[in-house]
C-alpha positions, 0 to 999 in steps of 0.5 A, spaced: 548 392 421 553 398 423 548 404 424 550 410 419 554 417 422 548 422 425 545 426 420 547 432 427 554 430 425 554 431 418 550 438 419 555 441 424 561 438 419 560 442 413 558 449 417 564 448 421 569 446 416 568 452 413 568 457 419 575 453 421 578 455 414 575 462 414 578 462 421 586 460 419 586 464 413 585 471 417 589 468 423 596 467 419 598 474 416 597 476 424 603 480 426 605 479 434 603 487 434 596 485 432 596 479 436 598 484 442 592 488 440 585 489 444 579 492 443 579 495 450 583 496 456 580 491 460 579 486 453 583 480 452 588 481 446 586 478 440 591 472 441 589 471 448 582 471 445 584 465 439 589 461 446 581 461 449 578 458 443 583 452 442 583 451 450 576 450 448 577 445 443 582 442 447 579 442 454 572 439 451 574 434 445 580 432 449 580 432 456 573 431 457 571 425 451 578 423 450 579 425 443 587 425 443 593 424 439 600 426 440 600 433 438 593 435 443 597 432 448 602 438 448 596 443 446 593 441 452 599 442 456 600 448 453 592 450 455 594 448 462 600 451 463 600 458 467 604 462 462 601 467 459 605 468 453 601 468 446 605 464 440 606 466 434 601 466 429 604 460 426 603 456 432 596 458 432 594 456 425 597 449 427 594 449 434 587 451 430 589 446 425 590 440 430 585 440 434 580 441 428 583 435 425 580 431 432 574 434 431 573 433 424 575 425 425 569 425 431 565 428 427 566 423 421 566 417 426 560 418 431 553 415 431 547 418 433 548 413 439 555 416 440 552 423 441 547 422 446 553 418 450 552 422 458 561 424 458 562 425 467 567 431 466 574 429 468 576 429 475 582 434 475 576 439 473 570 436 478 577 438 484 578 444 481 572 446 481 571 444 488 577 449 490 575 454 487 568 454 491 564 452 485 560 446 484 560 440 481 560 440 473 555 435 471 555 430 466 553 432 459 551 429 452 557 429 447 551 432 443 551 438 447 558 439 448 559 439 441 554 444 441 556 448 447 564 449 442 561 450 437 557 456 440 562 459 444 567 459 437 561 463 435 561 468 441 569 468 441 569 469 432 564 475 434 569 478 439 575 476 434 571 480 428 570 486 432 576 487 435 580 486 428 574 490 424 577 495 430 583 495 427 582 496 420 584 488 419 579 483 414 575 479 419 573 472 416 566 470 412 564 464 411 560 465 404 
């Protein structure tokens, strides 16, 4: 007998399907001006801030439990990457749009045995880590990861929502 989907799975799914369309449709009017735009001198612009989210998603659902297709892998290079160039908003809708397609297929495929899964973070970010002289990342469960995204989409949606409003432009609702 195959143990059905998490009722945590179907929980996190609707709220946040929701949250990513909102998301999309406020980001793809965005002009390169107002991608430039920060709330404050010492702010990330409201590109960068969208860039951290998708390298949240990325950093999480692919290199540390292995979620991928062909287009995460060229969004994981671009996360890594040292440019400091922001794409267009076009670009970023669709890097929205990959990763959610990834996410949205785990959480469709996840058991509750599957959430409770302890993930070893990577070894490139356990290296990375030591160089910069942090400690060791423990493992997490794949439970609290999928929280610990989510939470910070809802820090990073606040900043984006401030910072826009501070521009005169329509933030998302989710209602």
């Amino acid at each position: 007998m195959t143990e059905q989907v998490s009722p945590l799975a179907t929980f996190y799914k609707p709220g946040w399907e929701n949250y990513q369309r909102a998301m999309v449709k406020t980001i793809a009017p965005l002009s390169s001006k107002q991608l430039a735009l920060s709330v404050a001198p010492h702010s990330v612009s409201i590109g960068e801030l969208l860039a951290r989210m998708i390298g949240t998603r990325v950093n999480w659902f692919f290199a540390w439990m292995r979620e991928e297709n062909a287009a995460m892998v060229a969004i994981d290079r671009w996360a890594s990457s040292d440019e400091s160039a922001v794409p267009e908003a076009a670009e970023l809708v669709a890097m929205f749009e990959e990763t959610w397609r990834v996410i949205s297929s785990a959480l469709d495929r996840w058991t509750s045995a599957d959430l409770e899964q302890l993930i070893v973070p990577p070894a490139s970010q356990q290296e990375w880590r030591r160089s910069h002289g942090q400690e060791e990342e423990p493992p997490h469960t794949r439970q609290w990861i999928v929280w610990h995204v989510m939470e910070q989409e809802i820090h990073h949606g606040g900043e984006l929502s401030l910072a826009l409003g501070t521009y005169g432009v329509d933030s998302f609702y989710t209602w």
